[in-house]
C-alpha positions as CSV (number, residue, x, y, z in Angstrom):
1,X,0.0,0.0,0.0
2,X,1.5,3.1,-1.5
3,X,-1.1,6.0,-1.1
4,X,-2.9,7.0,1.8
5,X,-6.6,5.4,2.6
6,X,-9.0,6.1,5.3
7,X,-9.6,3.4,7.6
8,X,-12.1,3.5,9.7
9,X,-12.0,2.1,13.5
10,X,-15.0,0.2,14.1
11,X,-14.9,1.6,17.8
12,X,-15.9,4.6,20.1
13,X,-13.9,3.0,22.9
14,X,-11.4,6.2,23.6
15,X,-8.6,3.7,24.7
16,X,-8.8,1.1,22.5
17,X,-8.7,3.1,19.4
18,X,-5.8,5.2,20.8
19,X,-4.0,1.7,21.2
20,X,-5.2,1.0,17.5
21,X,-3.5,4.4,15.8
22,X,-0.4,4.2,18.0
23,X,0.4,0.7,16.2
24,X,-0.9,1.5,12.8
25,X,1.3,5.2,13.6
26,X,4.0,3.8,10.8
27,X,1.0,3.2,7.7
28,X,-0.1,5.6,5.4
29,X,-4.1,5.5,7.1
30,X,-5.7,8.8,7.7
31,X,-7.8,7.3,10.9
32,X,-11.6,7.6,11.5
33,X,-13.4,5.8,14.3
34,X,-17.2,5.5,14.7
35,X,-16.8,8.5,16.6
36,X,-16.3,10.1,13.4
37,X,-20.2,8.7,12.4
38,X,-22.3,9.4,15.7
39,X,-25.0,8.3,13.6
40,X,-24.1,4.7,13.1
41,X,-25.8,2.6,15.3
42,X,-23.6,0.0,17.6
43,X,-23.7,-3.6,15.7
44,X,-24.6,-6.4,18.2
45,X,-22.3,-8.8,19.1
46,X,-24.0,-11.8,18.0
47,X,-21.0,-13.7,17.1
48,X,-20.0,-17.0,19.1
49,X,-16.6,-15.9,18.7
50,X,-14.0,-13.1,18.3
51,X,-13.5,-13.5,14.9
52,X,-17.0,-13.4,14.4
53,X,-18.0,-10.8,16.1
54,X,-14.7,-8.4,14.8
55,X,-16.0,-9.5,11.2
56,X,-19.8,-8.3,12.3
57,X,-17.9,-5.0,13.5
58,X,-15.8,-4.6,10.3
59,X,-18.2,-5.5,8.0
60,X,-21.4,-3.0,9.4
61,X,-18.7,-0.1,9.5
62,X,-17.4,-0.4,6.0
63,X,-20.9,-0.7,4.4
64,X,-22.3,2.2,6.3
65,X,-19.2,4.6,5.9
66,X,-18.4,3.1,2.0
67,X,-14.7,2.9,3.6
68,X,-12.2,0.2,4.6
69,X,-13.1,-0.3,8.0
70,X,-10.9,-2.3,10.7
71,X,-12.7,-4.0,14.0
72,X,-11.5,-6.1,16.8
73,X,-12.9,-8.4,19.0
74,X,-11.2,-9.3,21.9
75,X,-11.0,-10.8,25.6
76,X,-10.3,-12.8,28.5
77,X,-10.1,-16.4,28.9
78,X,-9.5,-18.1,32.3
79,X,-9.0,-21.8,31.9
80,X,-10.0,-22.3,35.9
81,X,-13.3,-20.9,34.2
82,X,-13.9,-23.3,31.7
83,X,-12.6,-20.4,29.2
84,X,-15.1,-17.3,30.8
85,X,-15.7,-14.8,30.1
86,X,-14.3,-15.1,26.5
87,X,-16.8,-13.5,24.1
88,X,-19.1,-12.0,26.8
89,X,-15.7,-10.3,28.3
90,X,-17.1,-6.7,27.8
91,X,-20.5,-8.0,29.3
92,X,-19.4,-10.4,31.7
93,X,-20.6,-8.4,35.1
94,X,-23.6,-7.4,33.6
95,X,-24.6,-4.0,31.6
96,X,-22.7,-0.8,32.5
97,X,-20.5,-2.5,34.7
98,X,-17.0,-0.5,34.6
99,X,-13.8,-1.8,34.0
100,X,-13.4,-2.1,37.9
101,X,-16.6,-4.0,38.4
102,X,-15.4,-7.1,35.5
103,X,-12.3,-7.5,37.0
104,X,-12.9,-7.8,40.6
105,X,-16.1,-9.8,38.9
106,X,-13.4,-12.5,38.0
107,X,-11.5,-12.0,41.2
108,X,-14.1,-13.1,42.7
109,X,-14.8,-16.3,41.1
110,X,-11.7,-17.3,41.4
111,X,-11.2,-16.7,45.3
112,X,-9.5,-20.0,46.8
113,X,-7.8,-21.0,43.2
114,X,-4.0,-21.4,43.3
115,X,-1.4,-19.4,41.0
116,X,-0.5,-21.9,39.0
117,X,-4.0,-22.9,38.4
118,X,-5.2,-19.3,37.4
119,X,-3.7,-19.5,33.8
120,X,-5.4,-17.2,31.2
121,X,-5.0,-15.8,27.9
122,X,-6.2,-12.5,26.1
123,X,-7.1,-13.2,22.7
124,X,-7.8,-10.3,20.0
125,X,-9.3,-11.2,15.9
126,X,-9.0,-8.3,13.8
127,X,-11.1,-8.0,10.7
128,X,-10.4,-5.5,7.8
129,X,-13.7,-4.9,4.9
130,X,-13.6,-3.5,2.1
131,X,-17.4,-1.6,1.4
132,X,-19.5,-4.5,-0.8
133,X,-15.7,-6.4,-0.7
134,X,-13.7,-9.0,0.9
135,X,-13.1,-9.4,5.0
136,X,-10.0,-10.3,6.2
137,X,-9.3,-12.0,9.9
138,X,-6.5,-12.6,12.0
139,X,-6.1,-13.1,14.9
140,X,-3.5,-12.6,17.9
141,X,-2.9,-13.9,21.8
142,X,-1.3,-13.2,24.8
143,X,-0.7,-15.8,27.8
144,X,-0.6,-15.0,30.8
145,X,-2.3,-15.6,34.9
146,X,-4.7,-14.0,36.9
147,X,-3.2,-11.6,40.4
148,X,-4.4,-12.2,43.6
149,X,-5.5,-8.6,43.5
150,X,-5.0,-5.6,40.6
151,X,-2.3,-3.9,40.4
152,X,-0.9,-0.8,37.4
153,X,-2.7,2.4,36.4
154,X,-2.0,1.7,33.0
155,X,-4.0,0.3,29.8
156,X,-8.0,-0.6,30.7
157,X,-10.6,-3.4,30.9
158,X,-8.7,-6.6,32.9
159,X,-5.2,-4.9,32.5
160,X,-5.2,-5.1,35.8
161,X,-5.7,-8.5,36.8
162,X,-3.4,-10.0,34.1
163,X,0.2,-11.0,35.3
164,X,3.1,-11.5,32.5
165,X,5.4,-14.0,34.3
166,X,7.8,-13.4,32.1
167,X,8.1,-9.3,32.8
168,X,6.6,-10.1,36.5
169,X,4.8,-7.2,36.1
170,X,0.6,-6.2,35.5
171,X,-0.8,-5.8,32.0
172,X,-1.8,-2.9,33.6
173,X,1.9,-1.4,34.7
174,X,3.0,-1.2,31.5
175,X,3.8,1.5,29.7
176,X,1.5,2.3,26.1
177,X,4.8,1.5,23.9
178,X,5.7,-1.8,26.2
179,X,1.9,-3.0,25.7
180,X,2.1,-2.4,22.3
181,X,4.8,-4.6,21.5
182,X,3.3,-7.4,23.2
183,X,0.0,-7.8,23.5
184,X,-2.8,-9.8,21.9
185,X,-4.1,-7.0,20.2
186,X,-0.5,-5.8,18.9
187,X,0.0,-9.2,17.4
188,X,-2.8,-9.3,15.7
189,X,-2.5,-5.6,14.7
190,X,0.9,-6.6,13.1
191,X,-0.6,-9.1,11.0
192,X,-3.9,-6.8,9.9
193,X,-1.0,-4.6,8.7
194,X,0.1,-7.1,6.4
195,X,-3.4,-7.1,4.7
196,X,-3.5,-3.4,4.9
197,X,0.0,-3.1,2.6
198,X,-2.0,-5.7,-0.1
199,X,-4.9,-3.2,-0.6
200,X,-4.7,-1.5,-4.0
């Protein structure tokens, strides 16, 4: 990809598409977000999984704007909880909980269950459509375990919560650049950039 396009977020999370144009910073994308189009409606989440539900996203926003639109799906899954909240993640501690009230949600579910059997994983699928076109998916993860208690001031939703063994630090006491070059969403991001370059 050569010349400049406008890609449209398929978001009016604030912090999420800040994450989004920080990693796409090095592409030649002027970048819109639904924000941009108060008058699009929110698209269900119907899916049964991520990529489903990112390709929903994508798909809704490039038809309504008649742009390349770029949506992701992603969330928490805790193998002590049979993979939960997964897809539900945003909704997971019921509607117009804040970020607070889904992660002390799983904290409490999981009161009792040993470190090394509070393993977890954030998963993100990115889908890129083209207006009356084809959708692209990929997908991205990041493994990790569930604290004891939150920790970090950094990042949103269950940031908090999720432990990096390998840094022995928080999602959530990263800074934005360290997040960014390892998360789910990062990882995914760097393979929806790969689709980007092939747009003509």
């Amino acid at each position: 990809m050569t010349k400049m396009i406008e890609l449209v977020l398929a978001s009016r999370n604030k912090k999420k598409i800040e994450e989004l144009k920080a990693i796409l910073a090095d592409m030649p994308v002027r970048i819109l977000s639904l924000a941009d189009f108060p008058e699009i409606p929110e698209t269900p989440e119907t899916g049964n999984t991520f990529a489903e539900n990112a390709e929903l996203k994508a798909q809704a926003a490039a038809e309504a704007t008649g742009r390349i639109a770029l949506a992701d799906d992603s969330g928490l899954e805790v193998d002590a909880l049979n993979g939960q909240p997964g897809v539900l993640s945003n909704r997971f501690a019921g509607p117009g909980a804040s970020d607070q009230d889904k992660y002390m949600r799983i904290l409490e579910l999981l009161q009792g269950v040993p470190d090394e059997k509070r393993t977890a994983r954030f998963r993100a699928a990115i889908a890129i459509a083209l207006p009356n076109g084809p959708v692209t998916t990929v997908e991205g993860s990041c493994e990790g375990r569930i604290a004891q208690e939150p920790r970090g001031d950094h990042g949103f939703g269950y940031d908090p919560i999720f432990y990096l063994p390998h840094l022995n630090k928080m999602m959530a006491e990263l800074l934005p650049e360290e997040k960014n070059a390892i998360s789910h969403r990062a990882k995914a991001l760097q393979k929806a950039k790969e689709a980007l370059s092939n747009i003509k």
